[in-house]
Structure formats: structure tokens, C-alpha cells
C-alpha positions as CSV (number, residue, x, y, z in Angstrom):
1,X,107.4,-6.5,41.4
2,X,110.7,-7.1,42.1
3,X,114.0,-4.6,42.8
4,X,117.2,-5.4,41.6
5,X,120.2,-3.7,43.1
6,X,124.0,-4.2,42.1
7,X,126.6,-2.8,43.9
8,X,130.5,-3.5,44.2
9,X,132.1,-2.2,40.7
10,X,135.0,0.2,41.1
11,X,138.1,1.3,39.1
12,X,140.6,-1.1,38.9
13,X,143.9,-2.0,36.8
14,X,144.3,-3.9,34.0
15,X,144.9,-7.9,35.1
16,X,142.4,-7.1,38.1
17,X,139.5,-8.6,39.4
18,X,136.1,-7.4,40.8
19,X,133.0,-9.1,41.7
20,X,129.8,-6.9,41.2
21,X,126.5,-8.5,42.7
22,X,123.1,-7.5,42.3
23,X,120.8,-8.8,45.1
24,X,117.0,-9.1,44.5
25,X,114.1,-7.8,46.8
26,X,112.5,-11.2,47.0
27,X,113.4,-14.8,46.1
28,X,115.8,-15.0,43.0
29,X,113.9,-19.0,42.3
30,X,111.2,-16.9,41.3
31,X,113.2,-15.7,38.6
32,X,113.6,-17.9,36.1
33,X,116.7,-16.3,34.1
34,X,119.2,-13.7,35.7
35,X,121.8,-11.9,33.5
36,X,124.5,-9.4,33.3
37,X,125.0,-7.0,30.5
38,X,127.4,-3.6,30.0
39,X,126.7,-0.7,28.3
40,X,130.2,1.6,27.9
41,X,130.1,4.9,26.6
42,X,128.4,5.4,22.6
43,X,128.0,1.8,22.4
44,X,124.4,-0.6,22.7
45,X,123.6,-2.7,25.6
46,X,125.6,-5.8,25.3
47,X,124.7,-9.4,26.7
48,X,127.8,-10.6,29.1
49,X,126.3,-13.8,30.9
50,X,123.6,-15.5,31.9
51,X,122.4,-18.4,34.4
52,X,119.0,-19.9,34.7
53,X,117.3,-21.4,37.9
54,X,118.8,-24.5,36.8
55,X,122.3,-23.5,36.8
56,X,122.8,-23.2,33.2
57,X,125.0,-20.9,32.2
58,X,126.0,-18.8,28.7
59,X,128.8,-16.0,28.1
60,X,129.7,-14.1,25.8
61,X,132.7,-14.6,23.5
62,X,134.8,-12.0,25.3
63,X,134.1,-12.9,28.3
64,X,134.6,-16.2,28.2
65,X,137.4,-17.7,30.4
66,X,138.0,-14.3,32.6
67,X,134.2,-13.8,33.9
68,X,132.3,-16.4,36.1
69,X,128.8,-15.9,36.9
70,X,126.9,-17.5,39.8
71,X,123.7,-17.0,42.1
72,X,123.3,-17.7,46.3
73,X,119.9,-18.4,46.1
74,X,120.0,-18.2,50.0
75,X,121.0,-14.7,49.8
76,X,118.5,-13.8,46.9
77,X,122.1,-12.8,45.3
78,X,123.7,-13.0,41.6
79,X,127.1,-11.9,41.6
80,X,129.9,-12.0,38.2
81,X,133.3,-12.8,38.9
82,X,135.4,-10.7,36.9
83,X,139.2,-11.9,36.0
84,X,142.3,-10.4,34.0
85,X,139.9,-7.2,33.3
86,X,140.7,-5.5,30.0
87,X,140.2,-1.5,29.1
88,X,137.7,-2.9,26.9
89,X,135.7,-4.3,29.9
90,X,134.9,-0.7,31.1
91,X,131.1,-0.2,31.2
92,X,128.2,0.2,32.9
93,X,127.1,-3.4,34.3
94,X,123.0,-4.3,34.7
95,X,121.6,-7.0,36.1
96,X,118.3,-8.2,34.8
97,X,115.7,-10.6,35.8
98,X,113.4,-12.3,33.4
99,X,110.0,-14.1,34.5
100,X,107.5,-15.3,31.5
101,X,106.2,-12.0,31.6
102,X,108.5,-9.4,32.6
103,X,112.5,-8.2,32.5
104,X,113.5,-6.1,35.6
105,X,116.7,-4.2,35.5
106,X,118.6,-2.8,38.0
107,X,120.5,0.3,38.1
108,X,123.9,-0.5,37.1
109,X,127.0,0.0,39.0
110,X,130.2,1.3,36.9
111,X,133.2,-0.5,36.4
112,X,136.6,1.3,35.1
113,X,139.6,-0.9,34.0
114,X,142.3,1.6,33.8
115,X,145.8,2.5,34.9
């Protein structure tokens, strides 16, 4: 088993940055994959990035030259730089872990892009 827990979204204006992180209970190079992904209000769970053990990274389209994502493996830590935030970008953000045989999720912290 393994916990996930992300912390450091907030409300802030468009053109603003944040940098949510989701640290792990034990250590994140026993997780192969790590990802963010957003849910915002009436909409599905959407894929925003993801980076394997490796380094390897993949965004989405929309994200794509505003978000950054990056893991400490020293600190068991994930974290997504977020850039020139957009209304569009307000949502619920996960973190997930996937292993061979398992996704863990944690339980989201909120981010609000508004003025």
C-alpha cells in the first residue's frame, strides 16, 4: 500500500503560477508511473501529465508549454509546475501512482484560476 497526498493548490489570478505536490508514503522508485489529472465541475477526469521512473515525460495538449511536471525522488515527492494559469485550468488536481498491479490516487487538492 501506498498513500498519496497532494497539497499546495489555492485560488489564484489568471497569468499565475502554483506548484501542487503530492508526496508518497514510501519510495516514489517503487512507482513506476506518477501522474497528474483534473477533474473541474460536470466534466470527466482528464489526463494532465505524466513522468515515469525514467524521467519520461507526456502532457497534455493544453497544458503543454505552461505546466512542468517533475519528481524529488529523495523526498518521495511529485510536484506540477503550473505557468500563465487559465480559467479553464480550474479543477480538482489528483495525483496517481501506477505499479504493474495497482493505480493509487490521492485526494486532490483544488485549484481556482480566477479574478
Amino acid at each position: 500500500q501506498v498513500q498519496l497526498v497532494e497539497s499546495g493548490g489555492g485560488l489564484v489570478q489568471p497569468g499565475g503560477s502554483l506548484r501542487p505536490s503530492c508526496a508518497l508514503s514510501r519510495s516514489i522508485l517503487s512507482i513506476p508511473r506518477m501522474g497528474w489529472y483534473r477533474q473541474a465541475p460536470g466534466k470527466q477526469r482528464e489526463l494532465v501529465a505524466t513522468i515515469t521512473s525514467g524521467g519520461t515525460t507526456n502532457y497534455a495538449d493544453s497544458v503543454k508549454g505552461r505546466f512542468t511536471i517533475s519528481r524529488d525522488n529523495a523526498k518521495n515527492t511529485m510536484y506540477l509546475q503550473m505557468n500563465s494559469l487559465k480559467p479553464e485550468d480550474t479543477a480538482v488536481y489528483y495525483c496517481k501512482g501506477s505499479t504493474v498491479v495497482y493505480d493509487y490516487w490521492g485526494q486532490g487538492t483544488q485549484v481556482t484560476v480566477s479574478s
